[in-house]
N, C-alpha and C positions, 0 to 999 in steps of 0.2 A: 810292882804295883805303884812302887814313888815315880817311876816314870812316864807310867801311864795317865795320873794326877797332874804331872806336868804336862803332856800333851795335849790335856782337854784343857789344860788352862789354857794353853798357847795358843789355841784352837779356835775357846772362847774369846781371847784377845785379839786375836784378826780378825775374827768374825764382827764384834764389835767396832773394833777401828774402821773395818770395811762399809758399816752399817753408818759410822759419823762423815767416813766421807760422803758416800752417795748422800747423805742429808744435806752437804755444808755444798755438795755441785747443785742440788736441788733449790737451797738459796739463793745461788749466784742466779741462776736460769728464772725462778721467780719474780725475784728483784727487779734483773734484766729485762725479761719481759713486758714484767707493768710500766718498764720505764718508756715503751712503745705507745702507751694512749696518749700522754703529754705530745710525744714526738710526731703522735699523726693526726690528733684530735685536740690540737691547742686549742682551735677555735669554737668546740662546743662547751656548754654550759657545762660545771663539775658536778651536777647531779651523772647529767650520761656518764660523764668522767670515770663516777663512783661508779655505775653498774656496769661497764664494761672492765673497769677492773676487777670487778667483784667475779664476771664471766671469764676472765682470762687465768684468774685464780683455782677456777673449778676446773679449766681447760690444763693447767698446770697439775693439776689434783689426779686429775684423769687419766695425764701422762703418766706419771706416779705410781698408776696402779696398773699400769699397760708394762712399765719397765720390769715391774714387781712379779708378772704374773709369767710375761712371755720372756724378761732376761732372766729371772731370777735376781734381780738388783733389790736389795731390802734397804730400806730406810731406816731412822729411828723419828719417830715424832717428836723426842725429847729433845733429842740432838737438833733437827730441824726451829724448834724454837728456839733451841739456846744460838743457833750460829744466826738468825734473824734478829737476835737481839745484836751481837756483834757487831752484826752488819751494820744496821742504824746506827749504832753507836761509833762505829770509824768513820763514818760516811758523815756523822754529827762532829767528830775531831778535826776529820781532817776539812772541810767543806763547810759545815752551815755554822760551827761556833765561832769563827772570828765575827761575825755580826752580832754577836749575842753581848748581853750584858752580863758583868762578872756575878750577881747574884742568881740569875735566871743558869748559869753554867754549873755554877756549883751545886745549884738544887739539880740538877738535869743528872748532870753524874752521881750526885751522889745517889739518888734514885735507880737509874742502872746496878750501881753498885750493891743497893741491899738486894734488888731483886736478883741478880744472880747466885749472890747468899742465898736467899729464898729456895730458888730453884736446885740448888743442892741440898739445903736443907730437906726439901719437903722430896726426897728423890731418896736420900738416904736413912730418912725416920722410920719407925715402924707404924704401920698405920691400924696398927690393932689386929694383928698376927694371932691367933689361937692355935698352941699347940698340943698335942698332947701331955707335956707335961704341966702345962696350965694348971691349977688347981679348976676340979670338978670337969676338967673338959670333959672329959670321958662319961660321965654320966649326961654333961649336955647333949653331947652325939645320941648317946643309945635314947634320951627323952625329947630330941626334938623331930620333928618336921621339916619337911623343906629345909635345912638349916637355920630354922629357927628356936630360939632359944624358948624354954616352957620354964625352966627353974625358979624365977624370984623375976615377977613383975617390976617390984621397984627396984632390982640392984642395977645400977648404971652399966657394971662392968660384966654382968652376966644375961644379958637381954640383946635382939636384933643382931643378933651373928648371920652371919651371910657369904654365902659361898662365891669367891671370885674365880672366873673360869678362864682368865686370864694370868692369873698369878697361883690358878688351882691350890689355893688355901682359905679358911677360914676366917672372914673379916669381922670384928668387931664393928657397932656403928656405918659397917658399910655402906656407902651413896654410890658410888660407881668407879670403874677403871679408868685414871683420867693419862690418855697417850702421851699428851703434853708433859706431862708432868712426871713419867717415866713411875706410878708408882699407884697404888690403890686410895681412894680418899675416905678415910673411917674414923672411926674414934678418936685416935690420938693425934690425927692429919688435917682432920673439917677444918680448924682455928685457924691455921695455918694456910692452911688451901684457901679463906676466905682474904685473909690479909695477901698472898698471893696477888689472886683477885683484881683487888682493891691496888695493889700496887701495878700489875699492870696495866689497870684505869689512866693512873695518875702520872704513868713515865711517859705512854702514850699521848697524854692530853697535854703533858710538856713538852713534849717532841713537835708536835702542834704548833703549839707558841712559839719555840726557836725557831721552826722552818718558815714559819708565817715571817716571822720578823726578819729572817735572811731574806724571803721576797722582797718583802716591802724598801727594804734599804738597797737589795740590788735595784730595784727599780728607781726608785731616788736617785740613783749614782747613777741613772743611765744605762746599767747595763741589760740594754736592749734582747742580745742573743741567748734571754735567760732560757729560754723554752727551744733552743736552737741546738743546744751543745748538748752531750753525756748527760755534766754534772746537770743542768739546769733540769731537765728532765725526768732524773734520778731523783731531787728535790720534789718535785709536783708528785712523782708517785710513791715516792716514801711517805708523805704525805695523804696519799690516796688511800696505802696499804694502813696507817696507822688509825684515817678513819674510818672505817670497814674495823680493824680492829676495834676501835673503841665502841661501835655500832653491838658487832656481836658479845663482849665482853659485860657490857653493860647489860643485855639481856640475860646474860647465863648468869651475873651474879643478882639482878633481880631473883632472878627464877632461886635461888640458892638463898635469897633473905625470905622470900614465901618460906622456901623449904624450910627455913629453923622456927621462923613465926608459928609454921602449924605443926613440927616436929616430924616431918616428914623427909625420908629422903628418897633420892630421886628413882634408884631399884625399886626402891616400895610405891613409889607412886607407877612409873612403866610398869615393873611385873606386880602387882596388886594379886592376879586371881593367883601366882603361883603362894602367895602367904596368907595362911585361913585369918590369921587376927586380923585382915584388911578387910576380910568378905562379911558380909551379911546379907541374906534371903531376907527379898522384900517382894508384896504382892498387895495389890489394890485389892478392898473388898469387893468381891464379884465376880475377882481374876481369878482364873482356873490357871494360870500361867506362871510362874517364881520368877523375878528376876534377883541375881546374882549383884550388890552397890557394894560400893567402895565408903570403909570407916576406917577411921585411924582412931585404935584405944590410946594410941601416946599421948594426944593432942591434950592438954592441958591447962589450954588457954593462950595466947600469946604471950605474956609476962611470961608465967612460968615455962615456958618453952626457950622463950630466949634466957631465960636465967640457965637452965638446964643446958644449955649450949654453950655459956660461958663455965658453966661447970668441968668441961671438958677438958682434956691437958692438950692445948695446944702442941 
């Protein structure tokens, strides 16, 4: 039996390792890729810049699931953002930080730095895990719906349970299954997941800054072949990719300050009709016809919503 325990470990440890490589070839080829628009479209405006990289992104994405389906080659999303982060960041050491100034580098890194803390933190936390030994779980199960909790409206820690079908367990607080982040975002994770977020707004939007600033002094110094060579290239669409990041990130964490403003999260707001406390039959007088509307009993105002949210255990 002990050997058999060791076999699926060892099993699960290739597997895994297997899944970080294909992620970390999937980087380089990404990378490499977008470093192709600079190379063949130096001369169009960087809006096109952006939507062609944005399309070469999808065309990488595509591949992705073409290798997935027909090699059987599995990636990890987690893993895929963690060796993109590396990436930048060598490509920032060795390449665009000698132009930078000593205080713009050490915020730069030091930002890298907590976010890959982050990203193991929020990879390794529990994100509001319901087990059966839980206190009351077992009566929650036999008295709810859908995975919904009915026990006590106002208990924090006994309401909005929700079934992930990804991690096929029971989420506290659950909002959704986020790949990136290798882990469920619920109850004791949202905090966390939002400073996340928030942080990779801001390494981005510094990343920005250095590589702007390496431009500008290569160009000062004359060096003409910036848009001609690898690195110069690799520059423009690190760049490219970063904006595109910052483009999408900033909407997803809008969309996620709505969500705490009206205490709503994002399964509840998509799947609405699968949870009754979302529905309510509404019908004009005259109509012969019910429609089915979307209400959120949580909603408690904005103040008390985002208090309720800092309530939370990060």
């Amino acid at each position: 039996m002990a050997r058999f325990h060791d076999e699926k470990k060892l099993l699960g440890s290739l597997k895994l390792i297997g899944r970080c490589t294909v992620s970390c070839i999937f980087v380089f080829l990404t990378q490499f890729s977008l470093s192709l628009v600079p190379r063949f479209f130096s001369a169009t405006p960087c809006l096109l810049q952006l939507a062609l990289s944005a399309l070469l992104l999808l065309v990488v994405l595509g591949f992705n699931r073409c290798c997935r389906r027909l090699l059987g080659l599995y990636s990890s999303a987690s893993a895929f953002v963690f060796f993109n982060i590396l990436f930048i960041w060598s490509f920032y050491v060795f390449v665009v930080r000698k132009d930078i100034s000593r205080l713009m580098d050490d915020l730069f890194n030091g930002e890298v730095v907590m976010m890959i803390i982050g990203l193991i933190s929020i990879q390794s936390r529990d994100p509001g895990l319901v087990t059966h030994e839980t206190p009351s779980s077992d009566k929650l199960f036999e008295s709810s719906s859908f995975g919904v909790d009915t026990l006590d409206e106002n208990s924090l820690s006994l309401r909005r349970i929700r079934y992930c079908k990804s991690c096929k367990a029971y989420i506290r607080g659950f909002d959704h299954h986020c790949p990136a982040f290798g882990n469920c975002i619920g109850q004791n994770n949202y905090a966390l997941f939002m400073v996340l977020l928030v942080g990779f707004l801001t390494t981005e939007a510094s990343y920005l800054v250095c590589s702007a600033q390496f431009v500008r002094k290569s160009w000062n110094f004359g060096r003409n072949g910036l848009e001609t060579n690898l690195v110069g290239n690799l520059v423009i669409s690190t760049m490219l990719f970063s904006i595109l990041q910052v483009l999408w990130q900033g909407v997803f964490l809008m969309w996620h300050v709505y969500c705490i403003c009206f205490n709503v999260r994002t399964d509840e707001w998509i799947n609405w009709r699968k949870y009754p406390e979302f529905q309510v039959v509404y019908s004009e007088p005259g109509e012969s016809i019910a429609r089915l509307m979307f209400r959120n009993p949580y909603d408690k105002g904005i103040l008390q919503n985002v208090k309720d949210f800092l309530a939370l255990r990060g």
